[in-house]
C-alpha positions in Angstrom: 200.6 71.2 259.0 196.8 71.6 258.5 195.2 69.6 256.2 194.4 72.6 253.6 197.9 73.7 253.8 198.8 70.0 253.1 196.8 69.7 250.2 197.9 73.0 249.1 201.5 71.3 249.0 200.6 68.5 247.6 199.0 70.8 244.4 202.1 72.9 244.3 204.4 70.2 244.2 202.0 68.2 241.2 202.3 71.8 239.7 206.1 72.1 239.9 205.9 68.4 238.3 203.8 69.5 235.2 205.4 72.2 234.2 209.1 70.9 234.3 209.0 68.9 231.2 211.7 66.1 230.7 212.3 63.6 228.0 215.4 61.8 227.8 217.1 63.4 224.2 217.3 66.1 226.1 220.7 67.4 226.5 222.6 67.1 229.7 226.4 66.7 228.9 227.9 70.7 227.9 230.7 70.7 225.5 231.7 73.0 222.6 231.0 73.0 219.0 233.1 71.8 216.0 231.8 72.2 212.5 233.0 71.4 208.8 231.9 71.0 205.0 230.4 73.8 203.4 229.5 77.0 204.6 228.8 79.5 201.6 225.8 81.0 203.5 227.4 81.2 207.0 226.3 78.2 208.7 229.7 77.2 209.6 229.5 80.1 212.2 233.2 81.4 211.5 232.9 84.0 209.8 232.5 85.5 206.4 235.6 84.8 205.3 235.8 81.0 205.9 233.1 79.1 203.3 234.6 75.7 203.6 236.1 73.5 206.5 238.1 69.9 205.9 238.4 69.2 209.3 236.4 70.2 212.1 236.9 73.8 213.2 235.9 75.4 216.9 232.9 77.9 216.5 233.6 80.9 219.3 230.2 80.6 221.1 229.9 82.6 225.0 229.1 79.7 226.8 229.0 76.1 226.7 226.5 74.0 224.8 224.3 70.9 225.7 222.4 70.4 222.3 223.7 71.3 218.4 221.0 71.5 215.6 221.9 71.2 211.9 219.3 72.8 209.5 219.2 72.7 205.3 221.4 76.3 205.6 221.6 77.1 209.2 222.7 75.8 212.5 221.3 76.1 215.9 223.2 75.8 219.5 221.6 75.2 223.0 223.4 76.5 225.9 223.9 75.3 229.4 221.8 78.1 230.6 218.6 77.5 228.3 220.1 80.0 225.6 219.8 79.6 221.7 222.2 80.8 219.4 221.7 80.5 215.6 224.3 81.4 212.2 223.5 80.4 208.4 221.4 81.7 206.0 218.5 83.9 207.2 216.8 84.7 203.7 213.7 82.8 205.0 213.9 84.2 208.5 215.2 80.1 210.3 217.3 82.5 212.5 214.8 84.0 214.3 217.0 87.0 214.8 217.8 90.1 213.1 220.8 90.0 210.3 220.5 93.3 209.3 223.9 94.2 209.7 226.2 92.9 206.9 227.9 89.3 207.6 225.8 89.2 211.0 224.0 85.9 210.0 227.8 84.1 209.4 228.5 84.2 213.3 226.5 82.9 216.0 224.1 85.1 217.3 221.6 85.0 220.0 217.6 84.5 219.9 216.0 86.5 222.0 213.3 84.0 224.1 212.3 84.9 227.6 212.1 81.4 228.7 214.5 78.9 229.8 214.8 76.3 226.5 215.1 72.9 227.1 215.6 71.4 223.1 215.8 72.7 219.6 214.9 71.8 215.6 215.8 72.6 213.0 214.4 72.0 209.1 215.4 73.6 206.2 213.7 77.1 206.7 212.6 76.6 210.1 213.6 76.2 213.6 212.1 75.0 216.5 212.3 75.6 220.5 211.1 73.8 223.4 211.0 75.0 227.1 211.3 73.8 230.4 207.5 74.6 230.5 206.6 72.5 227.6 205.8 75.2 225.2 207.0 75.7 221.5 208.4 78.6 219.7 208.9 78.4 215.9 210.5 80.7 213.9 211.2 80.7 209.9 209.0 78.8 207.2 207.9 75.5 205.8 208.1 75.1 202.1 206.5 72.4 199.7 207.6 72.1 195.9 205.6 75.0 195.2 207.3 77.4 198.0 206.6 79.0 201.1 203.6 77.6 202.7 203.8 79.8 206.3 205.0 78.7 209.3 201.4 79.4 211.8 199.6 81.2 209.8 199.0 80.9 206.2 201.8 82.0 203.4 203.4 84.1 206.3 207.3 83.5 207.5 207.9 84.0 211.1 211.3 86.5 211.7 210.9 86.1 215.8 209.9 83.3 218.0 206.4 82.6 217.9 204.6 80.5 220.2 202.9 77.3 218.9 199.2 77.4 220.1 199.0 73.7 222.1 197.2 73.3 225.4 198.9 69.9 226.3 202.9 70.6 227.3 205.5 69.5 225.1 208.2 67.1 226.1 210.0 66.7 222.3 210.4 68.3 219.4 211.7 67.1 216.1 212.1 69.0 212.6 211.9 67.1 209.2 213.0 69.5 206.2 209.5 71.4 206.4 207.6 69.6 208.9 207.5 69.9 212.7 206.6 66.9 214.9 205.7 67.1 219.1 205.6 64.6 222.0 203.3 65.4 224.3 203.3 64.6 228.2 200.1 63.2 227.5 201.6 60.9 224.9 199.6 62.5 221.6 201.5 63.2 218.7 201.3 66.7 217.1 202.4 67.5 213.7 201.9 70.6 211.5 204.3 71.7 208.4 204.0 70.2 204.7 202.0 66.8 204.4 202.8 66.7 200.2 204.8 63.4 201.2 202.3 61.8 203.7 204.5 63.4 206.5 202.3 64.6 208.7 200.8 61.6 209.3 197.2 63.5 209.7 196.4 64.6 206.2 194.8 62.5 203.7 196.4 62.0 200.7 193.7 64.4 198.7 194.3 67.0 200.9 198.0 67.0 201.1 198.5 69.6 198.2 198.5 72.6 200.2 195.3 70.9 202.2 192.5 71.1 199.4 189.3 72.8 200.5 190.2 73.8 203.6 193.5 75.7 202.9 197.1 75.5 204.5 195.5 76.2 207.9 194.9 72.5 207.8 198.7 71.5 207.1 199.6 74.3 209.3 197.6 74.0 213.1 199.2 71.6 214.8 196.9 68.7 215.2 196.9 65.2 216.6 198.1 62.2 214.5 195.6 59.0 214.9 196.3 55.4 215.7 193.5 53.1 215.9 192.9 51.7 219.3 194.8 53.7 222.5 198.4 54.6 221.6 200.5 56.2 224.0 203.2 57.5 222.3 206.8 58.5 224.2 209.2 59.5 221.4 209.6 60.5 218.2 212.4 60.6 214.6 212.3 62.4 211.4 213.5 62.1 208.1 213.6 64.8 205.7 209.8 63.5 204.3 209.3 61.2 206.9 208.7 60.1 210.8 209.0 57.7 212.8 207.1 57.1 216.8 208.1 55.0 219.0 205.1 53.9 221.7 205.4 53.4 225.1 204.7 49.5 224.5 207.8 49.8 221.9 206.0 49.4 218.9 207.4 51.5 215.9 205.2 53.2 213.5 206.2 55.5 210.7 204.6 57.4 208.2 206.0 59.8 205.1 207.9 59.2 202.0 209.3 55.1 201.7 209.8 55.3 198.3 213.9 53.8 198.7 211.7 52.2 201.5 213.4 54.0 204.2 210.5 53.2 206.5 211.1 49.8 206.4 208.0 48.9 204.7 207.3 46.3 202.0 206.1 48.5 199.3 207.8 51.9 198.5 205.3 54.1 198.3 203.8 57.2 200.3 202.3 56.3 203.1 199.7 59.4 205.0 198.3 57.6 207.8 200.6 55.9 210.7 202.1 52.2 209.8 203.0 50.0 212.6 206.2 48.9 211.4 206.3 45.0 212.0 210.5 44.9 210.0 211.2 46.1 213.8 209.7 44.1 215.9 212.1 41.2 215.0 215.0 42.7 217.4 215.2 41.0 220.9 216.6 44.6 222.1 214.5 47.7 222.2 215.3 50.6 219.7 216.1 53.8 220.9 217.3 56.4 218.3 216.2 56.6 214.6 217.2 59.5 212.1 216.6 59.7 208.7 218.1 61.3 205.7 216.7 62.2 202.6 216.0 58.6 201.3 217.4 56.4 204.2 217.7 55.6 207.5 219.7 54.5 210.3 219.2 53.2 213.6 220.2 51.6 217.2 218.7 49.6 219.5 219.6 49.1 223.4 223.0 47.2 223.1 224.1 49.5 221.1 224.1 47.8 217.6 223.8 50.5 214.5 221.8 49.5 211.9 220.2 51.7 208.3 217.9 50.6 205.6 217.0 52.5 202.2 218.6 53.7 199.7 222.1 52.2 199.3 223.9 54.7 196.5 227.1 56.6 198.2 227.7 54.8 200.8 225.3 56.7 203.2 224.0 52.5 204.5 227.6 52.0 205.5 227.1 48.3 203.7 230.1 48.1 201.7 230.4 49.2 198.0 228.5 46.1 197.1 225.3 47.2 199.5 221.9 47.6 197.0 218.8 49.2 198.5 217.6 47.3 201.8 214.1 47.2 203.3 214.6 46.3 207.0 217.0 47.1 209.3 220.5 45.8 208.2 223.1 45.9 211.2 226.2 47.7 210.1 229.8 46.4 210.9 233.0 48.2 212.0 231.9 50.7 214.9 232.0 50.1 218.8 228.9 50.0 220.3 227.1 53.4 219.9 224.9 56.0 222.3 223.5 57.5 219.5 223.1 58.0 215.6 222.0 60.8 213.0 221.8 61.5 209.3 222.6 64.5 206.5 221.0 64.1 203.5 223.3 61.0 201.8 225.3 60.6 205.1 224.9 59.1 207.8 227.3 59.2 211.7 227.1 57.4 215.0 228.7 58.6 218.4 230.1 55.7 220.5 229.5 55.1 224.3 233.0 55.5 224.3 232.8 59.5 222.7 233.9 58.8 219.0 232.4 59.6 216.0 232.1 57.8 212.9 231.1 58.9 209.7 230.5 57.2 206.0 228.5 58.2 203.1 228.5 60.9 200.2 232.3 62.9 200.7 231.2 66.0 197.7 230.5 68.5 201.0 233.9 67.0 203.0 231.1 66.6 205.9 232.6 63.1 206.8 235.7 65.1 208.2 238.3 63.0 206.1 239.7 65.7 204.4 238.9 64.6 201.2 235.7 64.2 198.8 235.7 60.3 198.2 232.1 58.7 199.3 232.8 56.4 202.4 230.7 53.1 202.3 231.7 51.9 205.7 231.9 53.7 208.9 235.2 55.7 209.2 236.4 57.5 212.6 236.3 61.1 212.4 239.7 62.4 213.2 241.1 66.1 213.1 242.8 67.9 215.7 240.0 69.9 217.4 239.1 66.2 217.9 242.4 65.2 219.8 241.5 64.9 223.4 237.6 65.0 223.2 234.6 62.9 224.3 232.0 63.5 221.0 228.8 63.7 222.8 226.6 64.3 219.6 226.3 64.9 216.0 224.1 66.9 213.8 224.1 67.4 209.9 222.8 69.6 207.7 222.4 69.7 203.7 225.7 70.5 203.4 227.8 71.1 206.5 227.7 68.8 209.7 228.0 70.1 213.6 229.7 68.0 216.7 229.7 68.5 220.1 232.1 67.6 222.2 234.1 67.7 224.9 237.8 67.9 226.6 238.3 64.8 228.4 240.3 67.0 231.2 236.9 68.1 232.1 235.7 66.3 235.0 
């Protein structure tokens, strides 16, 4: 080979390399979907007729699923093939599809994207997509306590994928209830969605109201979050008004709402600019999954050792009855070690290495799959008999229904 053709090679193979994004959350394992709680606006998936499931119920999709995404009202499904299906409530467009037709929205129905997607978000009104490429297609609304804010562009709701305007690709994405935050291959940290609750990370405190002066534009562009000194960050976690980034020299730094101090900090108040949170450096393992619920959080380090902090009332710490309010990371008892963890609103799950689920928290939605609506304050197993026989590979929950996938363990 002639040296130009080699170094024409070489490019094309650094190309191939760039564009491909990867990041380890995303999904690999295909399965199918369970779901249960409540599903008065259709985000159960099964139909108009069915509003409410005990126990977890199979949702008809046309092809497998790697990665299940539980919004406020809606819920979102990845397939094998890069495809995204969505069902639940459409009213502020976090389908991203048309509904038009009557009862349309309460089965899943698919997104038309042109691109292969790789990973998906969802908030309450919105929902996000990643591609293989590293770009980012949003579709819905943010919302602060005042109402729609937009989703791109000011006071406007997306109905259809619309691209997010970044020039460095994308390797994660990760919804709050109205905020979006983005990984970069770089290692920056983009955010964009409502800063009222220091969220963002970006937005000074007297500009979070709808971002004084210069107007929503400023809550809604996606721009860079800043950490004094060089920080290269490699993942990140949100809480309904909150985040959390993990660096690549594992330090943990959050940013948002702490007001049950579910960021682990000492006070509980908002906090707009990044933290570095020193309540996790006291672990001799790394950590590598966070999520947050409305006023808590939960987490797991390497060995595979659960742990939550915040606020204590129904259960959702999985402490015991006798658990108050805690502000660093309390290991919690009774489950095998676990792969991964995730939160609802006031409930909180975490799938074990060995593919079971375990649930505990508030029980008024029945989203803890025990049948019944007693709060849980320790972890219980999720059992049911679409459960029999499976290998739970992950869990997503939503205001008031939760999503699992799994898989049969005949399945090679």
């Amino acid at each position: 080979m002639s040296p130009k053709r080699k170094s024409q090679a070489i490019e094309e193979v650094n190309y191939t390399k760039k564009v491909k994004v990867y990041h380890r959350s995303h999904g690999k394992e295909a399965g199918h979907v369970l779901v249960l709680g409540q599903g008065d606006v259709g985000q159960l998936g099964l139909g108009e007729d069915i509003i409410e499931r005990k126990k977890p119920a199979l949702v008809p999709l046309p092809e497998k699923i790697v990665q299940v995404a539980a919004g406020g009202m809606h819920t979102v499904c990845l397939s094998e093939t890069g495809m995204v299906y969505t069902f639940g409530c459409n009213d502020e467009k976090a389908l991203g599809r048309d509904t038009k037709e009557e009862g349309s929205e309460t089965t899943p129905g698919k997104v038309l994207l042109e691109e292969k997607v790789v990973q998906v978000s969802a908030g309450d009104s919105h929902t996000a997509a990643l591609t293989e490429e590293g770009t980012v297609y949003v579709w819905g609304t943010f919302r602060d306590s005042n109402g729609v804010i937009g989703l791109l562009d000011p006071l406007k709701t997306s109905d259809v994928p619309t691209k997010v305007p970044l020039t460095e690709a994308v390797v994660k994405v990760v919804s709050g209830n109205d905020h979006l935050v983005m990984v970069t291959i770089e290692g920056n940290l983009y955010t964009s969605g409502t800063a009222e609750q220091g969220q963002l990370g970006r937005v000074p405190e007297q500009f979070s109201n709808r971002g004084g002066r210069k107007g929503l534009d400023r809550l809604l562009t996606p721009q860079t979050v800043k950490v004094k000194g060089k920080v290269h960050f490699v993942d990140a976690f949100c809480g309904a008004y909150f985040t959390f980034a993990l660096s690549k020299d594992g330090h943990i730094y959050g940013f948002g709402l702490s007001n049950y101090q579910q960021l682990g900090t000492k006070s509980s108040k908002m906090y707009f600019v990044p933290m570095k949170l020193t309540c996790f450096k006291n672990s001799t393992s790394t950590w590598v999954d966070f999520s947050g619920g409305q006023h808590h959080t939960v987490c797991l380090n390497s060995e595979g050792q659960v742990y939550s902090l915040g606020r204590a009332e129904y259960g959702r710490l999985g402490l015991g009855k006798q658990a108050e309010e805690k502000s660093e990371p309390t290991a919690v008892s009774g489950i095998e070690p676990a792969s991964r963890v995730t939160c609802g609103a006031s409930v909180s799950y975490a799938v074990t290495k060995d593919g079971s689920a375990y649930a505990w928290g508030m029980g008024t939605n029945l989203q803890l799959g025990t049948g019944q609506e007693d709060d849980e304050w320790s972890p219980v197993k999720m059992t049911g008999k679409q459960l029999e026989n499976c290998t739970v590979l992950m869990v997503s929950s939503g205001g008031q229904h939760t999503v699992l996938l799994v898989k049969d363990n005949q399945e090679s």
